[in-house]
Predicted model as a PDB file, atoms N, CA, C, CB and O in Angstrom, pLDDT in the B-factor column:
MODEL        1                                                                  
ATOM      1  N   UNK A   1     -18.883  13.169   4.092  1.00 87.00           N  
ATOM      2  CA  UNK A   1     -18.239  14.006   3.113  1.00 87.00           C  
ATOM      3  C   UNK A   1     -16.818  14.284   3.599  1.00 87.00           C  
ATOM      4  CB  UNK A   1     -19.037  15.325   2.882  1.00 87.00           C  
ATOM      5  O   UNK A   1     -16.739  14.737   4.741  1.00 87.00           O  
ATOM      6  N   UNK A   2     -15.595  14.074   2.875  1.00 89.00           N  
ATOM      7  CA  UNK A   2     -14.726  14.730   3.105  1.00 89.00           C  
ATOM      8  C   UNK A   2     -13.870  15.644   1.833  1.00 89.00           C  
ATOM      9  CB  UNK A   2     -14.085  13.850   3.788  1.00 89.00           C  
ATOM     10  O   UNK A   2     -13.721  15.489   0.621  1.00 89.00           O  
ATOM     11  N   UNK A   3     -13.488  16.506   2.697  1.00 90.00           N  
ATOM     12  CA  UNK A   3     -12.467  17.540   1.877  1.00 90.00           C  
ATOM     13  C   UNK A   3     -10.644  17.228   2.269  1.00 90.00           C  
ATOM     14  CB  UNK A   3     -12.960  19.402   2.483  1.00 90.00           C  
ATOM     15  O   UNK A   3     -10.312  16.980   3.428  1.00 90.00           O  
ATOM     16  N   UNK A   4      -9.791  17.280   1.323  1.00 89.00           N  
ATOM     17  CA  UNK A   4      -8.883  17.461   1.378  1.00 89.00           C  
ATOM     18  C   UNK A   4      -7.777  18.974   1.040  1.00 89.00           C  
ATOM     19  CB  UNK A   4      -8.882  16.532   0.907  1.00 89.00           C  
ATOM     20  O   UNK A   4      -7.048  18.992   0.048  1.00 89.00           O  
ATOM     21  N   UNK A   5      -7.821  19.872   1.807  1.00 91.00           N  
ATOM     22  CA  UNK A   5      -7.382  20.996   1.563  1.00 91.00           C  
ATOM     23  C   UNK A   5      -6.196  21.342   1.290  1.00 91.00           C  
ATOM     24  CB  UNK A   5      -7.645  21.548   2.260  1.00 91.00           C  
ATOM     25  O   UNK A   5      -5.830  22.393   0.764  1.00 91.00           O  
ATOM     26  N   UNK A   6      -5.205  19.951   1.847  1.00 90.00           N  
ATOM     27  CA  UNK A   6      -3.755  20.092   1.309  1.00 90.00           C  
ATOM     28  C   UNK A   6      -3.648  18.832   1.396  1.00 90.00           C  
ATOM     29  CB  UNK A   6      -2.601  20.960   2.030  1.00 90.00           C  
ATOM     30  O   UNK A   6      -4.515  18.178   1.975  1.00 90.00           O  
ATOM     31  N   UNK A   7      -2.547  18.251   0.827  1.00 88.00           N  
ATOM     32  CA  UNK A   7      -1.690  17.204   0.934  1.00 88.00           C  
ATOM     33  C   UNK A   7      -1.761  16.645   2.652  1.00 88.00           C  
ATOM     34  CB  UNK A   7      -0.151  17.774   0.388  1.00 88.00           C  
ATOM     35  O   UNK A   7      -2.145  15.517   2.962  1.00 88.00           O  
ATOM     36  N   UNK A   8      -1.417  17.443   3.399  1.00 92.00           N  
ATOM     37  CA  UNK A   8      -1.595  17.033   4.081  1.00 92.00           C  
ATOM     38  C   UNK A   8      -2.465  17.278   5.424  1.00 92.00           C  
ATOM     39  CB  UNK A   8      -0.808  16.875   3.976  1.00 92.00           C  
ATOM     40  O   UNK A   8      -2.230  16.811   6.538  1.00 92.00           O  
ATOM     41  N   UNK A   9      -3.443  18.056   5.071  1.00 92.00           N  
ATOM     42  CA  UNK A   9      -4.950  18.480   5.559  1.00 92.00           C  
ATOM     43  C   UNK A   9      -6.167  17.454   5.251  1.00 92.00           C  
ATOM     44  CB  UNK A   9      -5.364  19.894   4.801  1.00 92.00           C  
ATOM     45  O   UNK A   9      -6.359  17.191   4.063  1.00 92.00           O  
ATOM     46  N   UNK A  10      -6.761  17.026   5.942  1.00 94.00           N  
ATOM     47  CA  UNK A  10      -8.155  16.084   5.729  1.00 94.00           C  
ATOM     48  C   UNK A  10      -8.903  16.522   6.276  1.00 94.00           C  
ATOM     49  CB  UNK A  10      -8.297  14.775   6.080  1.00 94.00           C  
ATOM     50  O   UNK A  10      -8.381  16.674   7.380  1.00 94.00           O  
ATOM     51  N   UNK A  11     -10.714  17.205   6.369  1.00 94.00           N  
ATOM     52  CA  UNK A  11     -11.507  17.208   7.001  1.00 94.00           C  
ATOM     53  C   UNK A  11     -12.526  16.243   6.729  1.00 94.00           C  
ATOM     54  CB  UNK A  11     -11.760  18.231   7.060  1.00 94.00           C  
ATOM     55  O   UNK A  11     -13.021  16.327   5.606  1.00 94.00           O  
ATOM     56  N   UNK A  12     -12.896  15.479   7.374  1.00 94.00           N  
ATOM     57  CA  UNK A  12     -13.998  15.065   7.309  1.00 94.00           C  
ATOM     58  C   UNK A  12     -15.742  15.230   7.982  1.00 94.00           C  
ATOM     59  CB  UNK A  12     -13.526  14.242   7.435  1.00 94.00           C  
ATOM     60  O   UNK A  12     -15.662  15.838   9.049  1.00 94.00           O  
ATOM     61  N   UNK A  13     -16.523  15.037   7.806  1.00 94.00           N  
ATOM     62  CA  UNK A  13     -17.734  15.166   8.139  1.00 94.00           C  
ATOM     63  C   UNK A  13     -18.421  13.882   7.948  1.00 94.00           C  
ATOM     64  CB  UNK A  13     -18.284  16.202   7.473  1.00 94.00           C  
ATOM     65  O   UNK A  13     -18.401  13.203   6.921  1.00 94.00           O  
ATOM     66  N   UNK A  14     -19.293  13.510   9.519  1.00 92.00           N  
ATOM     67  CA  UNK A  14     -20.205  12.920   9.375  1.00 92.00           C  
ATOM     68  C   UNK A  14     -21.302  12.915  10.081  1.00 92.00           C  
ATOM     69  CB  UNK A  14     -19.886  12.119   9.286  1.00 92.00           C  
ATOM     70  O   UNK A  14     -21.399  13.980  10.690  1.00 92.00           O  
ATOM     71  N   UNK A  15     -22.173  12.205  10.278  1.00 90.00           N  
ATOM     72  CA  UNK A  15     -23.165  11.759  11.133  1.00 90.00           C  
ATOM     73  C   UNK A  15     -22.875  11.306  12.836  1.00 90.00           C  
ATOM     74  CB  UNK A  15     -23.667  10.621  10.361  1.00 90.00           C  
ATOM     75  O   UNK A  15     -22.716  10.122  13.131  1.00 90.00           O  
ATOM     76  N   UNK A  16     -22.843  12.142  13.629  1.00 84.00           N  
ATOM     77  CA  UNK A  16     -22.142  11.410  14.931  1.00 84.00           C  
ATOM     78  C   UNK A  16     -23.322  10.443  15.384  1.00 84.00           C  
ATOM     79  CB  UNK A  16     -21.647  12.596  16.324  1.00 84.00           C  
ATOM     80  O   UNK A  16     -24.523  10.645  15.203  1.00 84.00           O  
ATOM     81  N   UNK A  17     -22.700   9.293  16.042  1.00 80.00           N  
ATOM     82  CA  UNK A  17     -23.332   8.009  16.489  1.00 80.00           C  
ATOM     83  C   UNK A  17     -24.133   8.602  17.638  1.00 80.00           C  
ATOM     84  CB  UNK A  17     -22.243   6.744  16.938  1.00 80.00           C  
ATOM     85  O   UNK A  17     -25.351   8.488  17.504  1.00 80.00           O  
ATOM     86  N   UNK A  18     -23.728   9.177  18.677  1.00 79.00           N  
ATOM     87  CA  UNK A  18     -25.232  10.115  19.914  1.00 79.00           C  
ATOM     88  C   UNK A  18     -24.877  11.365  19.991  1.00 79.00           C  
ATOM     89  CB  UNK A  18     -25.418   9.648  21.865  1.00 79.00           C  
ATOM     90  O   UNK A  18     -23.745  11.819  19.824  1.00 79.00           O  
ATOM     91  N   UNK A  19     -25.853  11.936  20.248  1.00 80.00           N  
ATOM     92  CA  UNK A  19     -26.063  13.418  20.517  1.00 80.00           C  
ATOM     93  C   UNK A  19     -25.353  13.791  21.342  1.00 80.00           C  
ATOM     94  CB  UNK A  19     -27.221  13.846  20.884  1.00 80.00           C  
ATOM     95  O   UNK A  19     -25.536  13.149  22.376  1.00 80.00           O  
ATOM     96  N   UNK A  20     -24.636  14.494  21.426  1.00 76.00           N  
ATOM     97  CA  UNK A  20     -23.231  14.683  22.463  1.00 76.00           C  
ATOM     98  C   UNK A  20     -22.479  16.209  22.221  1.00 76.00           C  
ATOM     99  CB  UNK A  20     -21.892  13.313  22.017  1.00 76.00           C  
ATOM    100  O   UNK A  20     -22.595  17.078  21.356  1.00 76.00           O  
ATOM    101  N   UNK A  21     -21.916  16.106  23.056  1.00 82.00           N  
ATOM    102  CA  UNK A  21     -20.702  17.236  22.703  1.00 82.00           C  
ATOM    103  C   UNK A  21     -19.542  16.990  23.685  1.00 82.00           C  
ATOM    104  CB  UNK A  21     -21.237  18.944  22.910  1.00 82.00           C  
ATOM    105  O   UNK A  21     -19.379  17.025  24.905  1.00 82.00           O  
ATOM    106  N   UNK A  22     -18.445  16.595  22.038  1.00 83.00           N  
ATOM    107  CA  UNK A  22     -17.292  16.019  23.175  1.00 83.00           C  
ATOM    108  C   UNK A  22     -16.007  16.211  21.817  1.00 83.00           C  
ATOM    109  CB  UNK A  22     -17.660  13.823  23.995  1.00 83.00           C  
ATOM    110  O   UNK A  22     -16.270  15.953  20.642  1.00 83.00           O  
ATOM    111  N   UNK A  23     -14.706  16.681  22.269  1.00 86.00           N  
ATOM    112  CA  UNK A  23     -13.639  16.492  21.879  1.00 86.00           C  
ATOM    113  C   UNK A  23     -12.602  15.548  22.155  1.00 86.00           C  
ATOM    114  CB  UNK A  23     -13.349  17.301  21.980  1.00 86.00           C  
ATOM    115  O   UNK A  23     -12.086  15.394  23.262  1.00 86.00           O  
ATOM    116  N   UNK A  24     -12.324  14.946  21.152  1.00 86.00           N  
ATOM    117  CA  UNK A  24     -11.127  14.228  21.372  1.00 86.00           C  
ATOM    118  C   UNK A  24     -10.044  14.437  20.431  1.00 86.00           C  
ATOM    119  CB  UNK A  24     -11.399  12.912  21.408  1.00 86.00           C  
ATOM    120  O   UNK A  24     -10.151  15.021  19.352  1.00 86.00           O  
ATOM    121  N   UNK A  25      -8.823  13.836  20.993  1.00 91.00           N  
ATOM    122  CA  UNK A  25      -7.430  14.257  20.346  1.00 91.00           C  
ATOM    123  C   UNK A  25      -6.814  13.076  20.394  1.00 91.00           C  
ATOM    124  CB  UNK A  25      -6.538  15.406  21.061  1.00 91.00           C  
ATOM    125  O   UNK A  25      -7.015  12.294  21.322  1.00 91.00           O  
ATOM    126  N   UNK A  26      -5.985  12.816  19.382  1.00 91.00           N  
ATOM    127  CA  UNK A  26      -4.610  11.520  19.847  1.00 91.00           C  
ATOM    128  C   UNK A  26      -3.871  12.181  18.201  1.00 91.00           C  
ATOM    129  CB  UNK A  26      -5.292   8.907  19.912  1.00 91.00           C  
ATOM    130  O   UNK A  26      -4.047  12.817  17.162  1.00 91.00           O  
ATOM    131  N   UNK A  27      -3.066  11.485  18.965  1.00 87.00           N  
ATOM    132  CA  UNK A  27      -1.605  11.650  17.547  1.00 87.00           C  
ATOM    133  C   UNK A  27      -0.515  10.618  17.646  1.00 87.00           C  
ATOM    134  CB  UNK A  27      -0.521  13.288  17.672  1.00 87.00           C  
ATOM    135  O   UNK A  27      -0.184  10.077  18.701  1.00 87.00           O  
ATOM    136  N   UNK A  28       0.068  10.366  16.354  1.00 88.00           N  
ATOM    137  CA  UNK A  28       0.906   9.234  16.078  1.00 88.00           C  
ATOM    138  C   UNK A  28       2.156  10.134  15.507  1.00 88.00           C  
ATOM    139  CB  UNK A  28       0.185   8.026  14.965  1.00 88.00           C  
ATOM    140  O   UNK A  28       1.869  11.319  15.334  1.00 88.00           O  
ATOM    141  N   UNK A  29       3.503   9.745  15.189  1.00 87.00           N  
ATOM    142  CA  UNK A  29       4.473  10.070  14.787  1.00 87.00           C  
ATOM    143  C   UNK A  29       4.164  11.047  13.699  1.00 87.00           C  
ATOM    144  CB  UNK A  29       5.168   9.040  14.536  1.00 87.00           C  
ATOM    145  O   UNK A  29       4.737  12.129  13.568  1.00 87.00           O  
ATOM    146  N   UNK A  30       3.150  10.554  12.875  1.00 91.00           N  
ATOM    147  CA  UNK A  30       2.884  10.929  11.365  1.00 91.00           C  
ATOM    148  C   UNK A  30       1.402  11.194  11.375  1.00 91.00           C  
ATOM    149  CB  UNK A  30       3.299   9.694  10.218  1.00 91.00           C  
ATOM    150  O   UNK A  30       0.953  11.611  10.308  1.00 91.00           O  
ATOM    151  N   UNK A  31       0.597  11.043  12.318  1.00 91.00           N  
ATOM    152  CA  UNK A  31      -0.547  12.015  11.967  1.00 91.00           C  
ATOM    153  C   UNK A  31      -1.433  12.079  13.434  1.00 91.00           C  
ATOM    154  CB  UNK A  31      -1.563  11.373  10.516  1.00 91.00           C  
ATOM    155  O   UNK A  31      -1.693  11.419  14.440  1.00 91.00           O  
ATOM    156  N   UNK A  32      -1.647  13.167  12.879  1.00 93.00           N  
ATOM    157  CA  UNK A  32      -3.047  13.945  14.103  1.00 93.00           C  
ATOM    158  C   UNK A  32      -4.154  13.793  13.895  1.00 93.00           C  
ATOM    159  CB  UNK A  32      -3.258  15.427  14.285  1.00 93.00           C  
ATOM    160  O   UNK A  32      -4.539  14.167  12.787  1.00 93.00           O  
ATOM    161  N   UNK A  33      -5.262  13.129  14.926  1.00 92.00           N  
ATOM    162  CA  UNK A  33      -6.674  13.399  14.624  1.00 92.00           C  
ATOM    163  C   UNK A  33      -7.570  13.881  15.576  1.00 92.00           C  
ATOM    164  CB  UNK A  33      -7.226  12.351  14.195  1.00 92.00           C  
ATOM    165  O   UNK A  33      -7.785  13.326  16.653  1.00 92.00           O  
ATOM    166  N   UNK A  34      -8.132  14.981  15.161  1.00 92.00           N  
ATOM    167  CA  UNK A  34      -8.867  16.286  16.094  1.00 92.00           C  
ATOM    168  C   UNK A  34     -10.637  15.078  15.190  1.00 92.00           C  
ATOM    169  CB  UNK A  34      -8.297  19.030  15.249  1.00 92.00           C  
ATOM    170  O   UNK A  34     -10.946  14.693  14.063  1.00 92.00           O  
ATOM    171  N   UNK A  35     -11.333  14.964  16.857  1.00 91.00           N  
ATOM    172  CA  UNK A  35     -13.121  14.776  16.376  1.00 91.00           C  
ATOM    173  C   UNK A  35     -13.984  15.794  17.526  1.00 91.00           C  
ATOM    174  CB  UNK A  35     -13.829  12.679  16.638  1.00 91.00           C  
ATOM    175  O   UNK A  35     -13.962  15.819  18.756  1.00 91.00           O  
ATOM    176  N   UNK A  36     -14.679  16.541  16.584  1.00 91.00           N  
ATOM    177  CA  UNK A  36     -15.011  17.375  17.509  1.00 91.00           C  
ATOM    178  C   UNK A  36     -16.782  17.149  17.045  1.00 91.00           C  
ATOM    179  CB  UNK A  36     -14.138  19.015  17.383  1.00 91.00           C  
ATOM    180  O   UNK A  36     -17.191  17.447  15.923  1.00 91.00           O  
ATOM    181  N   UNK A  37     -17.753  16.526  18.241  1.00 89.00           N  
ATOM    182  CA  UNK A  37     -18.758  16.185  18.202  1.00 89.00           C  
ATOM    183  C   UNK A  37     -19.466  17.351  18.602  1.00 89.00           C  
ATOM    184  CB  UNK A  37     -18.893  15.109  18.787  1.00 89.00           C  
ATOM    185  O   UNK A  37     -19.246  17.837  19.711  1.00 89.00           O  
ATOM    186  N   UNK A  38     -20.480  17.968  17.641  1.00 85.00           N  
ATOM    187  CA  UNK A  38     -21.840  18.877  18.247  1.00 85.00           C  
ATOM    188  C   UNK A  38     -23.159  18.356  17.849  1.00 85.00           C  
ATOM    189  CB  UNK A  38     -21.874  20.456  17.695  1.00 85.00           C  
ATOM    190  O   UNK A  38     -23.441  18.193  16.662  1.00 85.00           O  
ATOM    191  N   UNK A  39     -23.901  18.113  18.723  1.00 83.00           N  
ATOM    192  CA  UNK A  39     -25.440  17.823  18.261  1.00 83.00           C  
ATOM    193  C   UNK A  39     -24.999  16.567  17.152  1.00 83.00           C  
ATOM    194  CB  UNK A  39     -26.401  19.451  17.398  1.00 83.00           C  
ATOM    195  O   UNK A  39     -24.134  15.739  17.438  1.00 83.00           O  
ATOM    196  N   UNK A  40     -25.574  16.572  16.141  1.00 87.00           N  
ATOM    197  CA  UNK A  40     -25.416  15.555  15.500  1.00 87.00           C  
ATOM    198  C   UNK A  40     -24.437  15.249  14.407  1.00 87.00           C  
ATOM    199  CB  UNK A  40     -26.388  15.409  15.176  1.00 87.00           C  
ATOM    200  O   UNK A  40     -24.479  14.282  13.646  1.00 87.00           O  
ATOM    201  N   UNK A  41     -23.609  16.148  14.436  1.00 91.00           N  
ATOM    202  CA  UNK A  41     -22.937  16.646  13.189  1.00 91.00           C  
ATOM    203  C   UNK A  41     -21.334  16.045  14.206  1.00 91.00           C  
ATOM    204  CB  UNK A  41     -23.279  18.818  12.632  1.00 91.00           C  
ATOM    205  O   UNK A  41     -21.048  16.306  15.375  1.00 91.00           O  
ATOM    206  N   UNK A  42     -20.776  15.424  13.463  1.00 91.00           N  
ATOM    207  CA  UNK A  42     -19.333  14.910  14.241  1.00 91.00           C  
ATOM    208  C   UNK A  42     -18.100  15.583  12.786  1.00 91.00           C  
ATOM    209  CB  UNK A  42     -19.311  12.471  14.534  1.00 91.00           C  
ATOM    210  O   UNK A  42     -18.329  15.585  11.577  1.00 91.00           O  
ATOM    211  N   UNK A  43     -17.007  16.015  13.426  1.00 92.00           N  
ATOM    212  CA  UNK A  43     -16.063  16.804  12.097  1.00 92.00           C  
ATOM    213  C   UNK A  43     -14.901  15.995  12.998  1.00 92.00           C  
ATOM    214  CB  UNK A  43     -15.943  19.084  11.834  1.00 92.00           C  
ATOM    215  O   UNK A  43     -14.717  15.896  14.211  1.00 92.00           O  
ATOM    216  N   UNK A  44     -14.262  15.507  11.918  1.00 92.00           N  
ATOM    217  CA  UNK A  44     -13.111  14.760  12.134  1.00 92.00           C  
ATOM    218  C   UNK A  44     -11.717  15.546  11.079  1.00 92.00           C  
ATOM    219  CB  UNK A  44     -13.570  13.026  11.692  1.00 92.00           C  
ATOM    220  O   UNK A  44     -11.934  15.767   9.888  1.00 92.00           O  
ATOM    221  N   UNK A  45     -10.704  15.802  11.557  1.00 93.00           N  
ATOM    222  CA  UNK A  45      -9.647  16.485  11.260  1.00 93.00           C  
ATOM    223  C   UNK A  45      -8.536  15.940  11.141  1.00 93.00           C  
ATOM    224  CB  UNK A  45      -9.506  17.287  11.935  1.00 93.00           C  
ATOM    225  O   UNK A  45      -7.718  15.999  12.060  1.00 93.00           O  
ATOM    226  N   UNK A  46      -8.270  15.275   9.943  1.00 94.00           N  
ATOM    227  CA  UNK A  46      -6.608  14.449   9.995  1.00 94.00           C  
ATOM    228  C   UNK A  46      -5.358  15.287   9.150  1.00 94.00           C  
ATOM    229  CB  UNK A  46      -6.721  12.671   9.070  1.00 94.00           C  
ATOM    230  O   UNK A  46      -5.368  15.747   8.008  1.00 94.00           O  
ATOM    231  N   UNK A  47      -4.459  15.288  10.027  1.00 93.00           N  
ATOM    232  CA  UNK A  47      -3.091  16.242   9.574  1.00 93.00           C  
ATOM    233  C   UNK A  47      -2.209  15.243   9.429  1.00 93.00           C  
ATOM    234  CB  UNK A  47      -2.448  17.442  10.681  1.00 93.00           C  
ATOM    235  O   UNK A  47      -2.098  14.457  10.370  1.00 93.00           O  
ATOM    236  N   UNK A  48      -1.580  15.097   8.505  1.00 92.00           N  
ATOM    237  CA  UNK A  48      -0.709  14.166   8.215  1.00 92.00           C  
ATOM    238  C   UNK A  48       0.909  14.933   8.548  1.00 92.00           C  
ATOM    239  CB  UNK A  48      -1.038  13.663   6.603  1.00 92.00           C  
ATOM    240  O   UNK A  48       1.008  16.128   8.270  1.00 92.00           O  
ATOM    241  N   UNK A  49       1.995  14.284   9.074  1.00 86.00           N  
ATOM    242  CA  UNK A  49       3.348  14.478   9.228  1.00 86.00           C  
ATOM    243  C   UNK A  49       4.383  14.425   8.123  1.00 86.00           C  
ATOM    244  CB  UNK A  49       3.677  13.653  10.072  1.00 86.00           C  
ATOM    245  O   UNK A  49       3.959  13.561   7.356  1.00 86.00           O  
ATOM    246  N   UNK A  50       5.184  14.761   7.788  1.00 78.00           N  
ATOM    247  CA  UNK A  50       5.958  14.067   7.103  1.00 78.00           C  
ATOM    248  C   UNK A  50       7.225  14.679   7.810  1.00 78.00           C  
ATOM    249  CB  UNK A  50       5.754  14.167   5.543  1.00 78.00           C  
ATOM    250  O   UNK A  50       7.170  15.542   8.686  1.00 78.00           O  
ATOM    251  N   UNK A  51       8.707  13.947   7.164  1.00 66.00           N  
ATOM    252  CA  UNK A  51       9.497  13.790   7.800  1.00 66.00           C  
ATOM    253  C   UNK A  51      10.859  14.009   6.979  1.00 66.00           C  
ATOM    254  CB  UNK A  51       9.214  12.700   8.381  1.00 66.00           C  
ATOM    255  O   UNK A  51      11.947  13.873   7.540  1.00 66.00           O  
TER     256      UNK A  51                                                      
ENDMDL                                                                          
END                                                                             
């Protein structure tokens, strides 16, 4: 499932691949992506840049 809350807000939701709990981060010129894994549920967070 994902939601878009702004233009340039994305959350997504899915199914994480193993049972885990783990954050990761990276970013590009023009966008950010936050995945933050609990139990089985993985939420992925894309922020877009503009310029």
């Amino acid at each position: 499932m994902t939601l878009t809350l702004t233009p340039s807000l994305t959350i997504g939701f899915r199914r994480a691949a193993h049972r885990a709990m783990r954050v990761f981060r990276t970013h590009t010129r023009r966008l950010s992506i936050w995945s933050l894994s609990v139990g089985w549920l993985e939420v992925l967070i894309f922020k877009y840049h503009s310029k």
